[in-house]
N, C-alpha and C positions, 0 to 999 in steps of 0.2 A: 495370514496368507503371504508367502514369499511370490511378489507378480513379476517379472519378468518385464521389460520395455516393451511395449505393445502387446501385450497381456490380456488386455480390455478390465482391468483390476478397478477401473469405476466401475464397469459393468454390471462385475462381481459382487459389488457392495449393495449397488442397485436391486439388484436381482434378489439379495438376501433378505433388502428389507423389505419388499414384493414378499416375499414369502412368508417373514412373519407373520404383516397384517395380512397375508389371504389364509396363513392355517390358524388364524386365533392367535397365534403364542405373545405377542402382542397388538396394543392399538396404539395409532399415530404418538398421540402425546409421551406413549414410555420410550420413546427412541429419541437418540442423539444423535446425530449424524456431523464429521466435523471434516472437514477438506479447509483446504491450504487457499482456494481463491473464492470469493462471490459468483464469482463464474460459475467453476466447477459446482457451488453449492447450487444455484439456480437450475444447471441442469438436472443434477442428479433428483432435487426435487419434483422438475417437469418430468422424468421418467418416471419416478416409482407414481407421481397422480394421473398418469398414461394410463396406467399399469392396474392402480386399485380406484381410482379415480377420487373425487376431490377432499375425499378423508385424508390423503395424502400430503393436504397443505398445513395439516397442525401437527406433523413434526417437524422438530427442531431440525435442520439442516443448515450449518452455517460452517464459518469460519470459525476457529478458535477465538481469535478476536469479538469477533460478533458477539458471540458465543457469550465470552465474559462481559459484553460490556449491557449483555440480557439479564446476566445475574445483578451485576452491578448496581443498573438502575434500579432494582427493588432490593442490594443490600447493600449501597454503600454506604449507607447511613451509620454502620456497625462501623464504619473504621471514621466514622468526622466527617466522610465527602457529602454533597449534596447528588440528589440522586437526578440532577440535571449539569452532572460534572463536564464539563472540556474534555477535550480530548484533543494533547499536542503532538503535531509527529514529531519527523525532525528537526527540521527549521524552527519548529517552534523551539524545541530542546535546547536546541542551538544558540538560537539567540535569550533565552532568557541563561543560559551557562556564560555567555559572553558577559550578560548584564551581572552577574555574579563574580565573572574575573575582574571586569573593571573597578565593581566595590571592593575585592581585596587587594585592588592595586598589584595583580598578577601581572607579571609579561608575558603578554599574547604570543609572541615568538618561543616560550620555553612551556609554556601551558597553550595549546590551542585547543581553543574551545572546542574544534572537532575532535581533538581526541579525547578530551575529558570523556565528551558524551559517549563516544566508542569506549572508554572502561567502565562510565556509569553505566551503560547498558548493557557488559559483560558480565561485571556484578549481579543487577538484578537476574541477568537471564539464570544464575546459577544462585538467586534468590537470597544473595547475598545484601542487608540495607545499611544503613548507613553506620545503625547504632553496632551492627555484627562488624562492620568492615576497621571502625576508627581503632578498636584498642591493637588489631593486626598492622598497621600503618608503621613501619620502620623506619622509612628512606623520607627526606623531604620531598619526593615528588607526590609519596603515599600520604603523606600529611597533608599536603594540600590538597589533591583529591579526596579527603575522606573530610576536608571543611567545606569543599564545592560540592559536595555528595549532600552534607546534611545541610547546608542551606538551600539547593536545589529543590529537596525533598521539601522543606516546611514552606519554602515559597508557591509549591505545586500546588501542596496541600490548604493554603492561604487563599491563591486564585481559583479553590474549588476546579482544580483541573488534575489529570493523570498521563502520563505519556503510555505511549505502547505496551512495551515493557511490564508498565503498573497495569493494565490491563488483566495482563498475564499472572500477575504475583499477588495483588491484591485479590483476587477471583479463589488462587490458593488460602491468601491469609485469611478469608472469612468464610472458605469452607474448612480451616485449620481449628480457627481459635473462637468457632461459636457451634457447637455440635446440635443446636437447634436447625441453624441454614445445612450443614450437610445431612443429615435428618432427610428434612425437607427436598433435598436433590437427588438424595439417595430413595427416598419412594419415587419420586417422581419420574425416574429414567432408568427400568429395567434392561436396557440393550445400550451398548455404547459402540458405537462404528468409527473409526479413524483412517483417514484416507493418507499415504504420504507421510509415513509414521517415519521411516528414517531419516525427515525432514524437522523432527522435534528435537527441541533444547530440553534442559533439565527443565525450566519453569513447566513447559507445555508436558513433561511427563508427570512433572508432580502431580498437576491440575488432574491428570487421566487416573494417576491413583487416586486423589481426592474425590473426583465424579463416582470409581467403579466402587470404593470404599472396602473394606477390611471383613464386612459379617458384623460388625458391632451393634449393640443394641438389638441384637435378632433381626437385625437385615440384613435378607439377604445380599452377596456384593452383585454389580452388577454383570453381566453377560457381554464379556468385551469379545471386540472381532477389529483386527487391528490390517492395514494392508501398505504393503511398502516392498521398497528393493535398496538394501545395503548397496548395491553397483550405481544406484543414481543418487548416492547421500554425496553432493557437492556443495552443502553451504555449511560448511563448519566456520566461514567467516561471518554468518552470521548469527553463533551458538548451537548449529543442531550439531548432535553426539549421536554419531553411527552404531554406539553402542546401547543406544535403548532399542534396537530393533534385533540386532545383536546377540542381543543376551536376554532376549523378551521372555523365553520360557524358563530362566532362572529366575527371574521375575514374577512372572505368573505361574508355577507350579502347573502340571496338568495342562499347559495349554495343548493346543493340535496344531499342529503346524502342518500347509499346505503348500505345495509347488505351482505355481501359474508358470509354465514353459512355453507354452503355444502362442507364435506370436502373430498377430491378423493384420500389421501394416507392412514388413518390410521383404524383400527377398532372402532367401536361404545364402546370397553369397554373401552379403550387410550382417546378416545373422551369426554366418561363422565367425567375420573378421571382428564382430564386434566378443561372440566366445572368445577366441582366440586372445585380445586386447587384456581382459578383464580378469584372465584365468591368470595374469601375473599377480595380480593382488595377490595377497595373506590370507589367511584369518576370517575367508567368507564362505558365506554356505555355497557348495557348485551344484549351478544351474546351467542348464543347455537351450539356450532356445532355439526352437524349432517353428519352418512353417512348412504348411502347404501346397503353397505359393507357386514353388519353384525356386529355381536358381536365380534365373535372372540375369542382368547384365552384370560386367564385371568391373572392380574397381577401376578407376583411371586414377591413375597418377600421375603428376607432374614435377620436376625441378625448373622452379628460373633461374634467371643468372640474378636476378634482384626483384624487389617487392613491385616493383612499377612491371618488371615481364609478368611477375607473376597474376596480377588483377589484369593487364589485357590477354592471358591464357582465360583466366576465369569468364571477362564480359566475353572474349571471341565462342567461348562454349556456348555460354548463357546463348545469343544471339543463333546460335544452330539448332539450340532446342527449343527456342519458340518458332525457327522457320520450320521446324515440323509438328507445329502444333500445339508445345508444352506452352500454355499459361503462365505468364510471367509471376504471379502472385503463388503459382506451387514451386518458388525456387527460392532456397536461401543462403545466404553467404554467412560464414560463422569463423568468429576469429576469436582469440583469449583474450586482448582488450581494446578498449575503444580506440585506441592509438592504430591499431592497424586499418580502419576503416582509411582514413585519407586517403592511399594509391589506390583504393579500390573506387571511391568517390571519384576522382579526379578521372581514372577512363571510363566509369560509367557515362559521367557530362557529356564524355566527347562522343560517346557511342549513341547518345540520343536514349538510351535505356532509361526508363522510370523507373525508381527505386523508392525506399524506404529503408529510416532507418530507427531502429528500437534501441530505446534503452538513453537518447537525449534525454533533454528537458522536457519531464512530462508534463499534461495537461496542467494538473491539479500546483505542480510546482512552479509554474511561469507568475514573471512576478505581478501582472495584473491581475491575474485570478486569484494569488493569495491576496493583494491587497482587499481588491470583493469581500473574498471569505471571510479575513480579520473582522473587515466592518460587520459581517453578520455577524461573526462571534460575540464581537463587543457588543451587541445590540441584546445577544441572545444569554451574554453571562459580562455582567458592568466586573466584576472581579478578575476577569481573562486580560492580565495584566500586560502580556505579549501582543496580544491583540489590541489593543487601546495602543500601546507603545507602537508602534509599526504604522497604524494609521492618523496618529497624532497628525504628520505633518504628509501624508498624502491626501491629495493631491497638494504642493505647496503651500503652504500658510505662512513662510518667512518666521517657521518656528526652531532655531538653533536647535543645533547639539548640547550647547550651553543651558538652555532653558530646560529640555527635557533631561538632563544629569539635577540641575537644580532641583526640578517636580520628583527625579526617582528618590534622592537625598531625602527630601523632606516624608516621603509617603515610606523610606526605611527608618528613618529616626522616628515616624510617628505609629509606626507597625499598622500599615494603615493600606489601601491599596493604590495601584498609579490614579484613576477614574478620580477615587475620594481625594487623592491627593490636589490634582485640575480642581477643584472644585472649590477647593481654600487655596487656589494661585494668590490670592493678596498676602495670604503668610511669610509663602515659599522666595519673598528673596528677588521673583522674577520684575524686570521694568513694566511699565503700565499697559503700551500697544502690546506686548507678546499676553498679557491679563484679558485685553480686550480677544486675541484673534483666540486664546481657550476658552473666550465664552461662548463666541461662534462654533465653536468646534463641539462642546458639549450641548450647545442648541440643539445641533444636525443630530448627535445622539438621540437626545429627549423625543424630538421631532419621530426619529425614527424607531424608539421605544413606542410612542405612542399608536403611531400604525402597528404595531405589533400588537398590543393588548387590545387594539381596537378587533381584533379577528383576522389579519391581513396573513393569506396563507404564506409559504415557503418563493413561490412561483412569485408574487408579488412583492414579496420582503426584498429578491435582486434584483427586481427592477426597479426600486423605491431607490438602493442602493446606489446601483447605477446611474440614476437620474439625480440623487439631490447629493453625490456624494463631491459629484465632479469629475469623479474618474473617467467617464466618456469624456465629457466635454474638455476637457486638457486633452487625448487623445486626438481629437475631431481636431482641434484649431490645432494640433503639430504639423511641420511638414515634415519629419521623420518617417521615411517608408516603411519601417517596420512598426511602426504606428501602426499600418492599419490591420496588421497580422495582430495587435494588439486586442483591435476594436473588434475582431473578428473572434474572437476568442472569448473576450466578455460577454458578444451576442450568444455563443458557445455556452458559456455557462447559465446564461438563461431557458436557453433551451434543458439544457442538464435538470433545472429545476420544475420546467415545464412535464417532461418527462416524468421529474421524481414523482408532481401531483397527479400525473395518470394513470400512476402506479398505486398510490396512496392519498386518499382523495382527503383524507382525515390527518396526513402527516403532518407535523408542525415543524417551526423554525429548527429545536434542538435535535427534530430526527431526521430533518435533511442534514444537517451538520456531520449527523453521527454518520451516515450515511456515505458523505463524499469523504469523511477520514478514516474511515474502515475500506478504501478503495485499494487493491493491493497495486504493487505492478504489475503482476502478470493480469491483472485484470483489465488494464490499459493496454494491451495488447490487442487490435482487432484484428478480426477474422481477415484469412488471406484476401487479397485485394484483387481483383484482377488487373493484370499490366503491372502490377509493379513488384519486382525482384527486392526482397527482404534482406535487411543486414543486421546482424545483432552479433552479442557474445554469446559463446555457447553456456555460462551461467542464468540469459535471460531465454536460451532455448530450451530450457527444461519443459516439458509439458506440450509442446508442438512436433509436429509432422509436417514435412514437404517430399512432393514427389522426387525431385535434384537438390541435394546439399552441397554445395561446397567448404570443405573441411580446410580451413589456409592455415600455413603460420606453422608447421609442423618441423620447428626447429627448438634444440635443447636452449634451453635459457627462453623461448618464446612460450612454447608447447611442449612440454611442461615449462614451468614457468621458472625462473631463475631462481626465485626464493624457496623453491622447492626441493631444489636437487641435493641440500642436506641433509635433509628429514624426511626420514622415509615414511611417516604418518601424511605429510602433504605431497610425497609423492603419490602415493597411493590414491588422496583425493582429487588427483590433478588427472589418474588414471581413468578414475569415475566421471572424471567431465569426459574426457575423450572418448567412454563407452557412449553418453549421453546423445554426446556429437553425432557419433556412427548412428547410432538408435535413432535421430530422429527421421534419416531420409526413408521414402517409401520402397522406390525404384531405381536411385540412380546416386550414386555416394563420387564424389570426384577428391581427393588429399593431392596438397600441395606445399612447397618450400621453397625458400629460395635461401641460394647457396652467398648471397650478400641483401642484408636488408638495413635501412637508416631505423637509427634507434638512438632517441636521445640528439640529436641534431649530427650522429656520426654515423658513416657504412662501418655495419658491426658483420662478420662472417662467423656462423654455428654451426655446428656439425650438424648431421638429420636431428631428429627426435627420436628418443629409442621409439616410438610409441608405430613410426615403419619399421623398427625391425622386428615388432611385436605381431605385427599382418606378415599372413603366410603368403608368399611369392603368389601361389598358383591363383591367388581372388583377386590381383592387380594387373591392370593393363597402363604400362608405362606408356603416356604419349611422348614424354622427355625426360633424361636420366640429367642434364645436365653434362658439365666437366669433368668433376670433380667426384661424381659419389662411388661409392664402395661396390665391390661387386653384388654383394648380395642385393645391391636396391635399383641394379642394373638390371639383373635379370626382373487593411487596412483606412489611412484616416479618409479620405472623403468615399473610398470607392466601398467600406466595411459598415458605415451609418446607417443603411438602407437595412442593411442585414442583424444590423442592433435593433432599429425601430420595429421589425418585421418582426423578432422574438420578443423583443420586450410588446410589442403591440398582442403579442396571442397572448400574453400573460395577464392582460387584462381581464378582469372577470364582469360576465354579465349584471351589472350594479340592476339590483332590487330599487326597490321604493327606500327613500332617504327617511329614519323613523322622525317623529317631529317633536320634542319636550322641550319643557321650559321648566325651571326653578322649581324644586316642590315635587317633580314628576318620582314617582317610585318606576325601578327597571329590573328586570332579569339577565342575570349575563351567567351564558355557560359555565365559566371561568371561573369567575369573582363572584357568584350569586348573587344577593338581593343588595340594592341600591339605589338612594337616594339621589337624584339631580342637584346641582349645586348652582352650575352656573351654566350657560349655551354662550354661542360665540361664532360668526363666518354664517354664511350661507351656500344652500345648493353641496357640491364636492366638496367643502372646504369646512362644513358645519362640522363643530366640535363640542364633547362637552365634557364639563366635570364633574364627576361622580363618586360618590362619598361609599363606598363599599365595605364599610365597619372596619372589621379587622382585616381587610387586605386595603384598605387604606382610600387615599383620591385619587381616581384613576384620569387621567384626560383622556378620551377617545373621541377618535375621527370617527364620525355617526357613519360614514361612508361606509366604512368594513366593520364598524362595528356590530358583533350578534349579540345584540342588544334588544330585550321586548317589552315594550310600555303595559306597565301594569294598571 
């Protein structure tokens, strides 16, 4: 289905798989269902178990990601991984590509690690690995990418971890190279549904040949139904190819292809200017959308003399449309990149307007909460060598840079992990107090391994974290104000966990993990807000509606973008953000420029954006032309504690009766089965013991959480 920008093309999908499980043609488990956020997956789920009711919740609906990291855990075992593998985003990528530059003695200035990882992940997305890419390596910059490539890859593969990307590639390579698991996938999922398909890279297309399969072995393939719009394919920065929607029916032979025009959010004038915009592209299939609606108000447009007139044209708007009533949280401001937000920021302050702004530093990336996560990671995989490294020396331990190059030196010469390597510190070269403070440090681990195999759920693990890591208590004793936006945050993420277990009463430490790193961005995006006016790029506006848009920034080298205006393949996708833009207002679309705007620390002057001279006069109502334009465009720490204690305190679980052994005692444990007492120790909360479990070895557990039953 070719949908149109307000189409209602979830709907559609919706609707379809409503239809199979109410006429027979399938049942829950033969469906796949695949959208681009957790979001969008959650709801599409709550409709269609509306819809047919709770048989609804055992089909697969998820993310692509999700998706493979479902197969994963029951096939990674076929490519080496353990099928309780890591999972690193980018920071992680990052920093252990960094720890890779400094062993080969790269210059960070002529190799940065962010770009590395931007061609490592260019590669993979095009499924390209290390061993395909080295004998192609020409240039010296390709040589050493393609030795950072395959030391990357075996140290991933060492930490029993995978980033993104491998998500995506590995999910291919073991339904590629074991025709027993595509078999197996190929009964198992008679319909395949993809949401946002001209948002796919080659991996994520291969993966869709791989799922629907070829007819081999007498299966049949499966029953693909695919739904997207070539005019909103704008992330080719981050691998998708417009041309697998494209060219979808030369691809699938026989497919049916269907038009979704009718469109149920915006006005007929929004509608034409957006026809109008989009009908300059190439190469696409013409669609018309149309509504019902009406016409509606007409464009407004603006010229300022500079970027600072131009944001108090936009708040003096904003402010007349909430004095008759508009909801500040149905209005949003949209620029090309984050650089233009400032003048808009700077007179909101003064105008007293509440804002918001999308697309900073999100939750999951603030660096308190990664430090949190690490230590869970490390707790939950001793091999997550990024993880162990990063929270070495948080909160401070007075453990150099020096010491940890020493521990990585000796755990590379001994092919061994960072964890194993701390652990023989009296080898490794290092002085005797930094020996003493990694014992303390490997304590806290053990310590905190131990509550973990004792039973201690997800919800309890960060607040174990939190309390015996020190991460609080350094926050609390700073006087740093943005401390307590810190401490506020961490209470945040407790809550985050407290949520996960009321969602998942049986989840454990590795599937919350999995959980908050399959979190996408557009999922971090919350529902409009009331009172506060929205600001983002029009690449994180994809997938949203507001009643008033403001469209700013509509100058060549701005809107389109400078790097653009040579290649007409990025001009083209520069053209698709700008339908985007248009598409997203409901009722009320306002475009604006200004004829001098600072860029780069200088007043820089551009001509319009063709992308005015692509709107037809008659849908714009100028409030100001400017000088200059052409005819045609004429016509926290103490006050945040309370709020730690408060989530970390509901995390607490109602403690049972404390079980009571001594030496000799035989035990049941969910987990580890049958097992011997060894030795007790503490009293009350604090009672521990250890437990000889045959072949999963002596366990110490905290009797407190442990689900442990005296035999």
């Amino acid at each position: 289905m070719v949908a149109g920008a307000g189409s209602g093309k979830t709907r559609v999908l919706t609707r379809r798989i409503g239809h199979l499980l109410a006429t027979g043609q399938a049942v829950p488990s033969e469906i796949l269902a695949i959208t681009f956020t957790n979001k969008a997956a959650t709801e599409m789920k709550e409709r269609v178990t509306a819809a047919v009711g709770p048989v609804g919740q055992r089909m697969w609906v998820s993310t692509f990601h999700s998706a493979c990291v479902r197969i994963l855990r029951r096939q990674a075992h076929h490519l080496g991984f353990p099928s309780s593998f890591s999972i690193y985003d980018t920071d992680d990528s990052r920093r252990l590509i960094t720890n890779i530059g400094k062993d080969l003695d790269l210059d960070p200035r002529k190799y940065r690690p962010r770009g590395l990882a931007h061609q490592i992940s260019a590669l993979k997305n095009e499924l390209i690995d290390h061993e395909a890419f080295a004998p192609t390596a020409q240039t010296e910059s390709q040589e050493v990418l393609a030795q950072v490539y395959r030391l990357y890859t075996e140290r991933l593969q060492r930490a029993g971890a995978m980033d993104f990307d491998d998500l995506i590639g590995n999910t291919v390579a073991v339904l590629s190279l074991f025709d027993s698991v595509a078999a197996y996938y190929h009964r198992l999922f008679a319909h395949i549904l993809i949401d946002e398909y001209q948002d796919t890279n080659r991996a994520q297309y291969e993966l869709v040949r791989r799922m629907v399969g070829d007819g081999a072995e007498g299966l049949d393939p499966a029953e693909l139904c695919v739904v997207g719009d070539s005019d909103q394919s704008i992330y080719a920065f981050r691998g998708a190819d417009v041309r697998n929607i494209e060219e979808f029916e030369k691809d699938f032979p026989g497919a049916e292809v269907v038009l979704l025009e009718q469109n149920y959010r915006s006005t007929q004038t929004i509608l034409s200017a957006a026809n109008a915009l989009i009908s300059h592209n190439t190469g696409r299939r013409d669609k018309r959308l149309w509504t019902d609606a009406g016409d509606g108000e007409q464009i407004v447009g603006y010229v300022a003399d500079d970027d600072r007139d131009e944001a108090a044209f936009v708040v003096n708007e904003i402010q007349r449309l909430t004095s008759e009533g508009l909801d500040a949280g149905e209005i949003a401001i949209f620029y090309r990149t984050h650089a233009q937000s400032r003048p808009l920021e700077e007179v909101l302050l003064r105008s007293g307007l509440k804002y918001r702004i999308v697309g900073n530093v999100r939750f999951y990336e603030r660096r308190e909460v990664r430090d949190a996560l690490a230590y869970l990671r490390a707790v939950s995989n001793p091999e997550d060598d990024v993880a162990v490294t990063r929270i070495l020396n948080v909160p401070k331990r007075g453990l150099g840079d020096r010491t940890v190059e020493q521990v990585a030196a000796f755990a590379a010469r001994e092919q061994i992990t960072f964890e194993a390597a701390l652990r023989r510190a009296s080898e490794t070269g290092i002085g005797p107090r930094a020996e003493t403070r990694i014992g303390a440090f490997l304590a806290l681990l053990d310590e905190l391994r131990m509550l973990l195999d004792s039973g201690a759920d997800p919800e309890e693990m960060v607040e174990a974290v939190l309390e015996q890591s020190g991460l609080v208590g350094e926050l609390q004793a700073s006087n740093d104000p943005q401390d307590e936006s810190r401490l506020e945050n961490l209470a945040q993420l407790a809550s985050v966990a407290g949520e996960f277990m009321n969602d998942n009463a049986d989840g454990t430490l590795a599937d919350f993990l999995e959980r908050v790193a399959l979190v996408a961005e557009a999922d971090e995006l919350p529902d409009h807000e009331g009172g506060l006016v929205t600001l983002m790029t029009l690449h994180t506006a994809k997938g949203l509606e507001f009643d008033a848009v403001f469209l700013t920034g509509l100058e060549e080298s701005v809107f389109p973008h400078a790097r653009s205006l040579d290649d007409p393949v990025e001009l083209q996708e520069e053209r698709r953000l700008a339908y985007v833009g248009v598409t997203r207002a409901r009722k009320q679309l306002y475009i604006s420029r200004a004829a001098m705007r600072m860029q780069f620390g200088t007043p820089s002057s551009n001509p319009p954006s063709r992308f005015l001279e692509e709107l037809p006069d008659s849908l714009i109502h100028w409030k100001r032309t400017g000088r200059d334009l052409s005819r045609r465009v004429s016509a926290g720490g103490r006050g945040a504690a309370p709020a730690l204690a408060q989530a970390a305190g509901s995390a607490r679980r109602t403690a049972g009766p404390i079980v009571d052994l001594t030496a000799g005692d035989n035990v049941l444990h969910p987990k580890f089965g049958l097992g011997t007492v060894v030795s007790t120790a503490g009293e009350a909360d604090k009672a521990e013991a250890h437990i000889d479990f045959g072949s999963e070895g002596v366990k110490r557990l905290l009797l407190r959480y442990a689900p442990v039953e005296k035999l």
